[in-house]
C-alpha positions as a Python dict, from the first residue, in 0.01 Angstrom:
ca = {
    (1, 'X'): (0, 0, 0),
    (2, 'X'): (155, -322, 50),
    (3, 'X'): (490, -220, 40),
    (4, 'X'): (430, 28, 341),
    (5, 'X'): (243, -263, 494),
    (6, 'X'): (597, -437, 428),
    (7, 'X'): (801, -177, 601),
    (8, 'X'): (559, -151, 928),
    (9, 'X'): (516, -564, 938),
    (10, 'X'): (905, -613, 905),
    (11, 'X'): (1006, -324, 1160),
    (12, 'X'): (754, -440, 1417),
    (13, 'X'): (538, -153, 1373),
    (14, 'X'): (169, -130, 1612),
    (15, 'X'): (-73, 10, 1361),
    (16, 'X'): (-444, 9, 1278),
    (17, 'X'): (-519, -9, 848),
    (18, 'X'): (-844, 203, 752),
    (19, 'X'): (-908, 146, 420),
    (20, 'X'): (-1115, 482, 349),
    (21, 'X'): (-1206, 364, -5),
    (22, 'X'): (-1391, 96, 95),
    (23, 'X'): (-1462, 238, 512),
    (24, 'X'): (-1506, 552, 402),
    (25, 'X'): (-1354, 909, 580),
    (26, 'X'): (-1503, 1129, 788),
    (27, 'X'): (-1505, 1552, 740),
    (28, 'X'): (-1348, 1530, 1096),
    (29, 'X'): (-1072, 1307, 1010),
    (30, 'X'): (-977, 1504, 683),
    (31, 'X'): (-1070, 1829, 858),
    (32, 'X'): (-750, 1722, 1145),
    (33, 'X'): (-522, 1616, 872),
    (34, 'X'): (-598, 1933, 727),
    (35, 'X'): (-454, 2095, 1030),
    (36, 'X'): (-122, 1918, 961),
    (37, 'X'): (-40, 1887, 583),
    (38, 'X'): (-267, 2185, 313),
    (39, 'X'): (-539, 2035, 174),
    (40, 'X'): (-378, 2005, -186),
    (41, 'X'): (-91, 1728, -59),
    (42, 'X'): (-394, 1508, -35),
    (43, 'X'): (-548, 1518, -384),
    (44, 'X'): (-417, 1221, -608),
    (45, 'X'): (-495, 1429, -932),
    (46, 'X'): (-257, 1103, -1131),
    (47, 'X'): (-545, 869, -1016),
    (48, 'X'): (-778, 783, -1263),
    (49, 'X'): (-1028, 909, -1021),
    (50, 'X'): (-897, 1267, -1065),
    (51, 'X'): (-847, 1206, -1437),
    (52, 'X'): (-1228, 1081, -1547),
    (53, 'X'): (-1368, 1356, -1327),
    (54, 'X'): (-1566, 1591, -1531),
    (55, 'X'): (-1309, 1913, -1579),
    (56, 'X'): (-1619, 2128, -1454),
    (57, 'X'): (-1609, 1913, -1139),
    (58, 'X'): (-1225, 1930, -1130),
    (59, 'X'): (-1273, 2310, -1174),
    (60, 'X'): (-1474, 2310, -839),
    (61, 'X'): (-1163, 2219, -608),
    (62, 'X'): (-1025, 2581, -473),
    (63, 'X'): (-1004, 2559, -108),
    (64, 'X'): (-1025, 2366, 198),
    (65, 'X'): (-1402, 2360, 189),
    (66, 'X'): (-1436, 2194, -204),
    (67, 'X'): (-1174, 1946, -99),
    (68, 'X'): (-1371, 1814, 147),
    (69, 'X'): (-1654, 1756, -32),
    (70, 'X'): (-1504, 1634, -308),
    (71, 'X'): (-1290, 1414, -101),
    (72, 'X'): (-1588, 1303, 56),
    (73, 'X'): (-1767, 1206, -224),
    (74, 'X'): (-1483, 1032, -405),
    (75, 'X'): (-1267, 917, -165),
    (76, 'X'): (-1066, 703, -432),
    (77, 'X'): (-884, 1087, -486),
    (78, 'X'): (-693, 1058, -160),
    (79, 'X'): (-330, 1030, -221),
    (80, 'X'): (-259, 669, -51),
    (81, 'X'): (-67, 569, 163),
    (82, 'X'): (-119, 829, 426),
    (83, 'X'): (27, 759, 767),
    (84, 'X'): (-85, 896, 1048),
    (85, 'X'): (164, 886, 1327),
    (86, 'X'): (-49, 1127, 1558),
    (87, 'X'): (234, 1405, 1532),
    (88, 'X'): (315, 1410, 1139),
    (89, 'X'): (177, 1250, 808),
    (90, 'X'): (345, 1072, 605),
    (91, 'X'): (273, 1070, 237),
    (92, 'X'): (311, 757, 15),
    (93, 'X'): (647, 571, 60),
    (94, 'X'): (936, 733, 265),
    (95, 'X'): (1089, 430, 404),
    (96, 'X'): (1322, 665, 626),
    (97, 'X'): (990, 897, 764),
    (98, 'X'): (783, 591, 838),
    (99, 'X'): (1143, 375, 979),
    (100, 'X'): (1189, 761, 1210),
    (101, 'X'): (854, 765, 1317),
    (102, 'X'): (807, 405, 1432),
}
């Protein structure tokens, strides 16, 4: 996170940080990204979230629908960072997609 924090702060970049581990996410707001990126771009299964979950749990994600709920429920299985630039998301850290989009 800080590093894309780093890229934004040094290029000037407006932004607004929601820190849905700790804020929380909404079904609307993944339900919108969902509209952008498929639903399985967002699951950070190399988070030790992903990897304590009970493999019957695990076994439950299989669509858009299970994602959300399980998203909901442990948001620490996002992928981070995710950047939002109202047109395109940007996953993690692609200096040149978050330099293009600023």
């Amino acid at each position: 996170m800080q590093k894309a924090f780093d890229i934004l702060d040094n290029n000037g970049a407006q932004y607004a940080f929601h820190d849905y581990k700790k804020q929380g996410i909404t079904e609307e707001i993944l339900r919108e990204w969902f509209k952008k990126e498929p639903w399985i771009k967002f699951v950070n299964k190399q988070g030790l979230t992903w990897k304590k979950m009970d493999p019957e749990k695990q076994a439950t994600l299989k669509d858009e629908d299970s994602a959300v709920s399980l998203m909901l429920e442990n948001t620490s299985m996002i992928r981070r960072p995710i950047i939002d630039t109202g047109k395109m998301l940007i996953f993690g850290i692609d200096e040149n997609s978050i330099l293009e989009s600023i």
